[in-house]
N, C-alpha and C positions, 0 to 999 in steps of 0.2 A: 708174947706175940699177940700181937691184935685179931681180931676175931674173922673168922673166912670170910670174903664178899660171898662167896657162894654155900649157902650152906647144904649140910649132905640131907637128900629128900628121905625122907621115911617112905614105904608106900601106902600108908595113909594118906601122906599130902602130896603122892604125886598123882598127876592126869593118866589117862587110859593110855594114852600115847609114850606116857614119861614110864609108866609100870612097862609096858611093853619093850622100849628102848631097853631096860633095868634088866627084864629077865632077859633079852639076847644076848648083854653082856654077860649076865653071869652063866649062861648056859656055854657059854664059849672058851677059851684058852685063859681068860684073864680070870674067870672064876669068880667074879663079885666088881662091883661098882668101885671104883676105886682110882685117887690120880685126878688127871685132868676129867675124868670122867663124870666127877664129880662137880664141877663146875658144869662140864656142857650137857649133863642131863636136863639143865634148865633150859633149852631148848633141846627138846625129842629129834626133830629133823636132823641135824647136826651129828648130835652123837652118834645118833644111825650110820651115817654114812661115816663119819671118822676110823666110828670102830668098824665098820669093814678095811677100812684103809688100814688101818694098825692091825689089822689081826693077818692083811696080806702080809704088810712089810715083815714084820716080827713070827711069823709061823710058816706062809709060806712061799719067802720069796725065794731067787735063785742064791742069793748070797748067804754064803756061810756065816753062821749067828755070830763069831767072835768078830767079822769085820762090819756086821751091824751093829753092834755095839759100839766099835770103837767108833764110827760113826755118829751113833747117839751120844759117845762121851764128847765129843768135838760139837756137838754142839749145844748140848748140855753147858760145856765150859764157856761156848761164844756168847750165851746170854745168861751165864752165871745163874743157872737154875738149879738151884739145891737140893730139888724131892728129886727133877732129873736126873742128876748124877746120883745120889743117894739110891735109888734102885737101881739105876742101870749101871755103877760101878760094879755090884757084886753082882750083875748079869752078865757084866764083863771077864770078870774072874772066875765063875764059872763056865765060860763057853772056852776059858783058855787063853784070853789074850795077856799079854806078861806084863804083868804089876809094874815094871820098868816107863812101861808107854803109859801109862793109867797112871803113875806117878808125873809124866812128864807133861803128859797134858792139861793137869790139874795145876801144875805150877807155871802154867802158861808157856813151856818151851817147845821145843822139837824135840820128837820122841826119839827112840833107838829104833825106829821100825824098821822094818825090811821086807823083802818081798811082796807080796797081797796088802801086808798093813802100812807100807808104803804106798803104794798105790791108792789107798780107800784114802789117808792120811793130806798126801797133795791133793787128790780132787775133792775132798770136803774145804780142805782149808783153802783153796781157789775158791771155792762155794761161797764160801761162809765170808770173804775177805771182799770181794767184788761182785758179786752175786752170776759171776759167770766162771765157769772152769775154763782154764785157760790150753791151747793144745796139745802141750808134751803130757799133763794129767789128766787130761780127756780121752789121749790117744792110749794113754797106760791103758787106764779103767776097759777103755773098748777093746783093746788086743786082747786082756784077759779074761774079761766077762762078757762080754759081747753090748751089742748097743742095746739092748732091753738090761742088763746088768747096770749100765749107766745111766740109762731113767732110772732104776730099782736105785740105786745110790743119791742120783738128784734129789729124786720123793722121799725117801728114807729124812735128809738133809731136811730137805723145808716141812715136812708132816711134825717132826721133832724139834723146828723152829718153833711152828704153830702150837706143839704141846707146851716147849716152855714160856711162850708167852701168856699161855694161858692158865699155867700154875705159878708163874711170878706174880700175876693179876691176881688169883684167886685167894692167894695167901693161906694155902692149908699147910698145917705144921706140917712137919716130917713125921716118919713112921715111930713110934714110942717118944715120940719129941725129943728125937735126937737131936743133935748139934750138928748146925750146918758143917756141909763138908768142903766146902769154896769158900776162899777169899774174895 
């Protein structure tokens, strides 16, 4: 694999602002610099603000972590991001969502979902297909979650667009350099 555009800073070579962004990440849920994070500590401003947003979506929004995930995996797979799905599959699988759908997503079809994982399933995939959710998966998402649960789903969607665009750009290998998990 060719070499990261973004390489990971030491905090030798980062600025006051780039060490500061460095340790809020790590004193937080994600525990160390890591990810897309890695790429957007080369602008401080940025990361600042992201990792609030990711640390809302993924710790403490209203929606339950397995349908954040399968989430993440939908869109993980709509821009064939491989570090994406490579941690957030087995986020997946431990929050509970059934290997069946996490199989099925990965091979590009329609899951067996049901329930809530129908529900997240249509309205990302309207998301993701047209850039607008369309009414009978708008209306799902809102009767169950309510309409702050459907921003929280929207934002979930395009925060996790912007992360894989910006680890397919950055070209960091995978964890142990693993072997991609997508076709």
């Amino acid at each position: 694999m060719a070499q990261p555009r973004f390489p990971k800073l030491t905090p030798d070579a980062m600025s006051p602002e780039q060490r500061a962004v460095a340790e809020l990440i790590t004193a937080g849920p994600r525990g160390e610099v890591r990810g897309p994070f890695i790429a957007l500590l080369h602008n401080p401003a940025i990361a600042r603000h992201l990792q609030g947003l990711g640390e809302q979506l993924r710790w403490k929004g209203k929606l339950p972590q397995k349908l954040v995930e399968l989430a993440v995996l939908i869109t993980a797979r709509k821009w064939t991001c491989q570090h994406e799905w490579f941690i957030h599959e087995q986020l997946a699988r431990k929050a509970g969502l059934d290997g069946a759908i996490i199989d099925a997503i990965r091979e590009r079809r329609d899951p067996p979902a049901k329930g809530d994982e129908a529900l997240v399933y249509d309205f990302c995939r309207d998301a993701h297909a047209t850039g607008r959710v369309g009414d009978k998966a708008f209306e799902g998402v809102r009767a169950r979650f309510g309409l702050d649960g459907a921003v929280e789903l929207l934002v979930v969607s395009g925060y996790y667009t912007m992360m894989a665009m910006v680890l397919n750009t950055a070209g960091l290998p995978l964890p142990s350099d693993a072997k991609p998990p997508l076709s």
